[in-house]
N, C-alpha and C positions, 0 to 999 in steps of 0.2 A: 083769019089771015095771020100766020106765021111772020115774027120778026126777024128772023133766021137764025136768032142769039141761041145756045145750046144749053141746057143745063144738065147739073147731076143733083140726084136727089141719095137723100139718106134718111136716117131712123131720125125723129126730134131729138131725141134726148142723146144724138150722138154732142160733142163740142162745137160748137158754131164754128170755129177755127179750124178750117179742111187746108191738107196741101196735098198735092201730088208731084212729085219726083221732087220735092224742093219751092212746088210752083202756090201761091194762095191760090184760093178757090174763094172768092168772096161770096156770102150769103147772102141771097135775094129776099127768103122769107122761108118762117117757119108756123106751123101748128103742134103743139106737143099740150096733150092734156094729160095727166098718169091716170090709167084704168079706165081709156075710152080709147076709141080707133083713131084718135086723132094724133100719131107718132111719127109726123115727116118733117123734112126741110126741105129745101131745094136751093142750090147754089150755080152761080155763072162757072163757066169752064174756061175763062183766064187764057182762050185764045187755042185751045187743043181744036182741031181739027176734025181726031181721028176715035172718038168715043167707041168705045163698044158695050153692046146689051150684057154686059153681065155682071153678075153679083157674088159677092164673097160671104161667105157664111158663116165666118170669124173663126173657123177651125180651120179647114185646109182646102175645101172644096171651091172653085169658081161653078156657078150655073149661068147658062147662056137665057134670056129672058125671049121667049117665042109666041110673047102676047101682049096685046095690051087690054086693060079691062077699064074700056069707057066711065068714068066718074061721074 
Protein backbone atom coordinates (compact mmCIF):
# COMPACT_ATOMS: atom_id res chain seq x y z
CA UNK A 1 0.00 0.00 0.00
CA UNK A 2 1.55 3.32 -1.27
CA UNK A 3 1.62 6.58 0.96
CA UNK A 4 1.47 8.66 -2.01
CA UNK A 5 4.73 10.59 -0.72
CA UNK A 6 7.32 10.75 -3.93
CA UNK A 7 10.87 10.37 -3.75
CA UNK A 8 14.24 10.81 -5.70
CA UNK A 9 16.98 8.50 -5.26
CA UNK A 10 20.66 9.06 -6.04
CA UNK A 11 24.21 7.44 -5.88
CA UNK A 12 25.22 7.17 -1.63
CA UNK A 13 28.13 8.69 -1.86
CA UNK A 14 26.62 11.58 -3.70
CA UNK A 15 26.14 14.71 -0.49
CA UNK A 16 23.23 14.07 1.71
CA UNK A 17 22.41 17.91 1.09
CA UNK A 18 20.23 17.77 -2.43
CA UNK A 19 18.34 21.05 -3.82
CA UNK A 20 16.62 21.45 -6.78
CA UNK A 21 15.90 24.84 -8.40
CA UNK A 22 16.78 26.36 -5.12
CA UNK A 23 14.30 23.89 -3.28
CA UNK A 24 16.01 21.28 -0.10
CA UNK A 25 15.18 17.79 -0.85
CA UNK A 26 15.43 16.30 2.55
CA UNK A 27 16.94 12.76 3.03
CA UNK A 28 14.85 9.83 4.03
CA UNK A 29 17.74 7.35 4.18
CA UNK A 30 20.77 6.04 2.78
CA UNK A 31 22.85 2.61 2.14
CA UNK A 32 26.50 3.52 0.98
CA UNK A 33 29.17 0.68 1.66
CA UNK A 34 32.57 1.48 -0.74
CA UNK A 35 33.30 -1.65 -3.06
CA UNK A 36 29.78 -3.37 -2.72
CA UNK A 37 26.42 -2.63 -4.59
CA UNK A 38 25.20 -0.94 -1.74
CA UNK A 39 25.56 3.05 -3.34
CA UNK A 40 21.92 4.76 -2.94
CA UNK A 41 19.96 7.22 -0.99
CA UNK A 42 16.70 8.12 -1.35
CA UNK A 43 15.19 11.61 -0.54
CA UNK A 44 11.46 13.30 -0.10
CA UNK A 45 10.61 15.64 -3.08
CA UNK A 46 9.76 18.76 -1.01
CA UNK A 47 6.20 19.07 -2.60
CA UNK A 48 7.25 18.73 -6.62
CA UNK A 49 4.35 17.33 -8.25
CA UNK A 50 5.67 16.75 -11.57
CA UNK A 51 8.93 14.14 -11.45
CA UNK A 52 10.13 12.73 -14.41
CA UNK A 53 11.99 9.12 -15.11
CA UNK A 54 15.18 10.36 -16.03
CA UNK A 55 18.77 10.36 -15.15
CA UNK A 56 21.74 12.46 -15.87
CA UNK A 57 24.97 10.87 -16.48
CA UNK A 58 27.23 13.71 -15.10
CA UNK A 59 28.53 14.61 -18.53
CA UNK A 60 25.77 15.87 -20.86
CA UNK A 61 23.31 13.30 -21.52
CA UNK A 62 19.76 12.97 -19.80
CA UNK A 63 18.32 9.01 -20.15
CA UNK A 64 14.67 8.50 -19.82
CA UNK A 65 14.39 5.32 -17.26
CA UNK A 66 11.67 2.63 -19.16
CA UNK A 67 12.01 -0.15 -16.39
CA UNK A 68 11.85 -0.87 -13.22
CA UNK A 69 13.82 -3.92 -11.84
CA UNK A 70 11.97 -5.57 -8.77
CA UNK A 71 14.57 -5.64 -5.67
Amino acid sequence: MGTGTRYLTTAGHCPNTLSYTGVNLPIKGENYQANTNNDFQWHTTAGFDRLTNQIYDGLSTNYTISYVYPY
